[in-house]
Steps between C-alpha positions, in 0.01 A plus 500: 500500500782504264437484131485108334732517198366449134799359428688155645858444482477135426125469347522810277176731477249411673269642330498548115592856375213562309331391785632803725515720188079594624236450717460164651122359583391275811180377454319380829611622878483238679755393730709382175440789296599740790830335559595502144418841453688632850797285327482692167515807616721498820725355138423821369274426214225764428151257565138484523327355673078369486239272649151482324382484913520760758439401871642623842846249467540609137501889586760382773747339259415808260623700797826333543570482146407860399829534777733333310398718142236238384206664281223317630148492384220247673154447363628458163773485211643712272457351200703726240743523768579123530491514113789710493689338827849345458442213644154351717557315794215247591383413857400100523158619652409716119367255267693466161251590310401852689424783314878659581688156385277566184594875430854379585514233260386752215692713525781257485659607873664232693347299782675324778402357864578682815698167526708553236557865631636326831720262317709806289535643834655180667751398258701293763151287630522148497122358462296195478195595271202260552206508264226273420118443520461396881798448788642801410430740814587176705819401326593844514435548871726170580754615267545832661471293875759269345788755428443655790543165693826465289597834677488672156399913532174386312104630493235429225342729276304562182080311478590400843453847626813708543612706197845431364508915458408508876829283593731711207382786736665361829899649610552104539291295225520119559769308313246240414145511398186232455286656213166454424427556098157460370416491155421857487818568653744288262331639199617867559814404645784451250828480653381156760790272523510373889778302659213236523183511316218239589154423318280371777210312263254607219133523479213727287495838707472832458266426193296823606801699340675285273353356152571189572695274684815471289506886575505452854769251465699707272541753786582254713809362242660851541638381801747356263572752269845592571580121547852359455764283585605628795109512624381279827074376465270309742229362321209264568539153366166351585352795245478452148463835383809644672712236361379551181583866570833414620633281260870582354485791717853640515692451850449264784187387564390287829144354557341423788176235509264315788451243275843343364858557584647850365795739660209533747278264570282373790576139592192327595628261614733607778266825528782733428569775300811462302718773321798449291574203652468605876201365743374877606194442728227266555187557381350508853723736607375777167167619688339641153223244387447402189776358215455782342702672780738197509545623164569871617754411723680254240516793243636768809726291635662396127490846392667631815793193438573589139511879575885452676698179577494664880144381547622108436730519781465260818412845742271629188300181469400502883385856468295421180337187741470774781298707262323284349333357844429883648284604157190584547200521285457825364168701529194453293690165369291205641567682874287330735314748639432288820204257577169589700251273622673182320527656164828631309510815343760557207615799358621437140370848341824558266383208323368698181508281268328117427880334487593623858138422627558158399841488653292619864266209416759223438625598872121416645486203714118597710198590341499844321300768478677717225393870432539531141450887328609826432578665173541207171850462405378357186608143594170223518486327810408170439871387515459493899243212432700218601605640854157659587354181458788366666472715822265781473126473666354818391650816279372826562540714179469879555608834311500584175568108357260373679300409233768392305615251776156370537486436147837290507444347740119410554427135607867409547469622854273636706463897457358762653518832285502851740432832324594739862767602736775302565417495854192316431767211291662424792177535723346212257824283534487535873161371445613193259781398648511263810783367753772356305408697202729767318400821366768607246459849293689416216353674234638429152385873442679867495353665825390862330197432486399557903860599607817727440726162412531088665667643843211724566238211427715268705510762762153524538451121491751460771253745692180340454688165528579569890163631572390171444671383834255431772 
């Protein structure tokens, strides 16, 4: 493969020169960490590479990397050595407060995503950044479905899945990209400034890793930090906090809202979704349940409409109502698994949090039985009260916050507390539940407790889900 130059004739550097003056550090292998390492040095900066794991996959990408000059070491991390790095790159999988961020931070070295690796290396990109507390892996997924429908060159990367490092890589990167910035992510990444930015909602997360909420938030506010007149944001206007956040915000900002009229807005009372003025689709023809995912598609579709006057055109508007009617739900995001013997079985396991639980709730119309557990976020779960009573027949609580759920939420519903295997959750909701019923894993929890991360506890939910069928 030829070299990737250092240096960009319209961007300048792209990377600093102290930065290339020594070694530079990526911290965690993953799929993110590989691809912004493989970018570094195919660059031709001197790097090292290490993952506190080791495992068959690892040793492969070790393998590949060692190929392209990468000093790799698994099982561990050089401590001194990332003291005395030029710069540390950060995979979104490491947490921030890891014992390399730590010896990093000490010693005074520089850290940055793998995200904003990918941006210095894409200087022409045009991007929509989407952030926010829950919608975010949805939004971002239409987005990406939208540009494409607009016949833009366009794919989505960053939380979502694909590295932005992995698509600098490509002879033919995209023109346009949907990216997915979590908290983690926009705090380490200090050159952000998309063509669009947009700030889904706000809600307590995270609170396993942050202080407090206002630090969680803070992160999330960095979506803005290079903010100015020229700057395009989609926020939410049915959500206090990120109006409060966005107030006086350099630039032009639109809002989009279920509940009142905005630059987006969903009409009630004609049942259609309306954006800037134009009628795009009925909401019977969006096959996403919920509002909250009447509220994704407002915030795609307005995002992908600011980003160029193109997308406003007569031909551009009937591809955005195209797109719009062939989304489907994503995986692990209230995906109906199927129904067996009269009862519904939902998948809904990237719900990690109480906010997005509550969100799976409100979109409840049968009686629920909700698998509720995994690893505390710190968040208290009495704040699903209202719809559990509303909806839900029995909650199962399992993992590691069991108790704690059963302590929340203890004669508000009825509760049955499980200290085993997952398999024997869902066995006891096949039990519960009866024709009609729904059986939704949404689980307000991280899933580290019992699995690798939400898609392989979804996975295996899907599994035991269809074994149910007679």
């Amino acid at each position: 493969m030829e070299p990737i130059p250092l240096l960009s004739p319209l961007a300048g550097p792209a990377l600093r020169p102290e930065w290339l003056a020594g070694e530079i550090a990526v911290v965690g292998l993953a799929r993110s960490g590989k691809a912004a390492a493989q970018l570094l040095a195919r660059a031709g900066a001197r790097v090292y590479a290490s993952d506190f794991a080791s495992d068959p996959e690892l040793e492969e990408s070790a393998r590949v990397l060692r190929e392209d000059g990468v000093d790799v070491q698994l099982g561990g991390h050089d401590m001194d050595r990332l003291a005395h790095a030029s710069l540390v790159v950060a995979s979104p999988g490491v947490p921030p407060d890891a014992p390399p961020f730590v010896a990093a931070r000490k010693a005074g070295v520089d850290i940055v995503s793998e995200i904003e690796i990918g941006l210095r290396f894409l200087p022409r990109l045009s991007y929509i950044a989407i952030t926010g507390t829950n919608g975010k892996t949805t939004t971002t997924a239409l987005i990406g479905h939208l540009l494409t429908a607009v016949r833009r060159r366009a794919a989505t990367a960053g939380n979502i899945g694909t590295p932005l490092t992995e698509l600098a890589l490509s002879r033919t990167p995209p023109a346009w990209v949907a990216l997915e910035v979590s908290s983690f992510q926009l705090h380490d990444t200090p050159s952000i400034e998309p063509t669009v930015g947009v700030l889904t909602n706000l809600s307590p997360n995270h609170l396993d890793r942050y202080d407090n909420v206002e630090a969680y938030y803070g992160d999330k506010a960095l979506l803005f930090r290079n903010a100015n007149a020229a700057s395009n944001w989609v926020t939410n206007g049915d959500d206090a906090d990120v109006q409060r956040m966005t107030a006086g915000l350099p630039g032009v900002q639109c809002r989009f809202s279920v509940e009142q009229r905005a630059e987006a807005y969903f009409d009630r009372t004609s049942g259609m979704l309306v954006v800037l003025g134009h009628p795009l689709i009925r909401r019977e023809d969006f096959s996403l349940l919920g509002d909250h995912n009447v509220a994704n598609a407002l915030a795609a579709s307005l995002a992908v409409m600011m980003a160029d006057r193109e997308h406003r055109t007569h031909h551009a508007l009937n591809a955005l109502r195209d797109g719009l009617r062939s989304f489907t739900a994503l995986e692990h995001r209230i995906e109906t698994v199927g129904t067996f013997d009269g009862v519904t079985w939902i998948n809904d396991s990237k719900s990690t949090n109480v906010a997005s639980t509550l969100v799976a709730l409100q979109g409840m119309q049968s009686p629920t039985i909700l698998l509720l557990g995994g690893r505390h976020k710190g968040e208290p779960y009495a704040a699903l009260a209202p719809e559990l009573k509303r909806t839900v027949r029995t909650v199962i609580a399992y993992g590691e916050a069991a108790p704690l759920i059963e302590a929340d939420l203890n004669g508000l519903v009825p509760l049955r507390r499980l200290e085993s295997s997952f398999d024997d959750v869902v066995a006891t909701a096949r039990a519960i539940a009866r024709p009609g019923d729904v059986v939704l894993l949404s689980p307000a929890c991280s899933s580290y407790d019992m699995f690798d991360n939400y898609e392989h506890r979804g996975t295996v939910f899907k599994r035991l889900a269809a074994s149910s069928a007679s």
